[in-house]
Kinemage of the C-alpha trace (Angstrom):
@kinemage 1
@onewidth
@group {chain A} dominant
@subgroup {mainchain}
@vectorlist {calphas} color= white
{ca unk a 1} P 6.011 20.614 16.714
{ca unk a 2} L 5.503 17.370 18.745
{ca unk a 3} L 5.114 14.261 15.886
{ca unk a 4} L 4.608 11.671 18.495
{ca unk a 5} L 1.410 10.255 18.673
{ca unk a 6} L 0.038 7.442 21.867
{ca unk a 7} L 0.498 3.700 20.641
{ca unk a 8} L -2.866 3.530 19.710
{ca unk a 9} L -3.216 6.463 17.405
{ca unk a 10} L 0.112 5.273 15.445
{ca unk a 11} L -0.654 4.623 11.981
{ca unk a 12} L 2.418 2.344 10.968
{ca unk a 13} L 1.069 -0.224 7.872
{ca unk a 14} L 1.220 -0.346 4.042
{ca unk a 15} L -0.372 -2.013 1.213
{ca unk a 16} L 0.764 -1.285 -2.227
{ca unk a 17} L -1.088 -3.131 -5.035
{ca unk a 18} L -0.158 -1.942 -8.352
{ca unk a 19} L -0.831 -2.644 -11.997
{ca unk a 20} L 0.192 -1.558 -15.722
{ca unk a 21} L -3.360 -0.692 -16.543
{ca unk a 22} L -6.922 0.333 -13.923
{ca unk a 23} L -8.165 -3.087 -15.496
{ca unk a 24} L -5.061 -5.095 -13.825
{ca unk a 25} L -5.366 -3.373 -11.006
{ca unk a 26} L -9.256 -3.941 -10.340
{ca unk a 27} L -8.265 -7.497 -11.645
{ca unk a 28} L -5.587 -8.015 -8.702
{ca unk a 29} L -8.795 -6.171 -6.004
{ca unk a 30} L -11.028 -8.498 -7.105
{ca unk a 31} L -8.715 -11.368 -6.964
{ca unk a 32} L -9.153 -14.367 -4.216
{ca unk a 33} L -5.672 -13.390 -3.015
{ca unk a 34} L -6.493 -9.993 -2.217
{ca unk a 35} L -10.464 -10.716 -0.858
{ca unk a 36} L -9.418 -13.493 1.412
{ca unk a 37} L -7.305 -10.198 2.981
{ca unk a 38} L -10.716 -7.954 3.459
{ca unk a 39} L -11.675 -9.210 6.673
{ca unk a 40} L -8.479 -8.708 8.565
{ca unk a 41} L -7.964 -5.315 6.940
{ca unk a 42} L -10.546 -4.057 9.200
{ca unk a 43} L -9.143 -5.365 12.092
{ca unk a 44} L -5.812 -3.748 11.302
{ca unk a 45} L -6.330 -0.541 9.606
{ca unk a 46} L -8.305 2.579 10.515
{ca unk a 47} L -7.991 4.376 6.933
{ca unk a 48} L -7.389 3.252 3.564
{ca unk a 49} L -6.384 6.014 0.666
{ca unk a 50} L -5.778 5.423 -2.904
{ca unk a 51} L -3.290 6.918 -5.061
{ca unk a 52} L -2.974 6.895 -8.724
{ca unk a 53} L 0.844 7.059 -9.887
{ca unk a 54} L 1.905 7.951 -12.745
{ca unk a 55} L 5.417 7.263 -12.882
{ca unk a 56} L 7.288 5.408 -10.500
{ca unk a 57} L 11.485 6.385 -10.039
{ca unk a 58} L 13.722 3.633 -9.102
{ca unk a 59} L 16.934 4.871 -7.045
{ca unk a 60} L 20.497 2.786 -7.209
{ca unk a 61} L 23.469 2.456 -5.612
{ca unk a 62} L 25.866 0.705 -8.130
{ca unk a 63} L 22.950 -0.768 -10.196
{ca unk a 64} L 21.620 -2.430 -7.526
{ca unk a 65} L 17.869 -1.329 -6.456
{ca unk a 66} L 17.634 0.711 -3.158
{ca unk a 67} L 14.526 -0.101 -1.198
């Protein structure tokens, strides 16, 4: 199966906005920060999908955080 896709049909960008409750979270959509963003989004980004998380695993190397 062929995975390669033309340049303009690549879909290569990430937001992740979080929060410790759906009330932070619609706090941090709502916030100037993140509204001021709205505009370009549409320039940049063909498809947006949420995705509630319920628990989040953090992976180290020696204690330190791999990203």
């Amino acid at each position: 199966m062929d995975h390669s896709n033309p340049p303009e049909r690549e879909y290569q960008a990430a937001i992740i906005l979080g929060g410790a409750s759906f009330d932070e979270l619609g706090k941090a959509l709502s916030s100037p920060a993140f509204q001021d963003t709205a505009a370009e989004q549409s320039a940049h980004f063909s498809a947006v999908h949420a995705y509630e998380v319920s628990r989040t695993f953090l992976k180290r190397a020696n204690g330190i955080p791999l990203v």
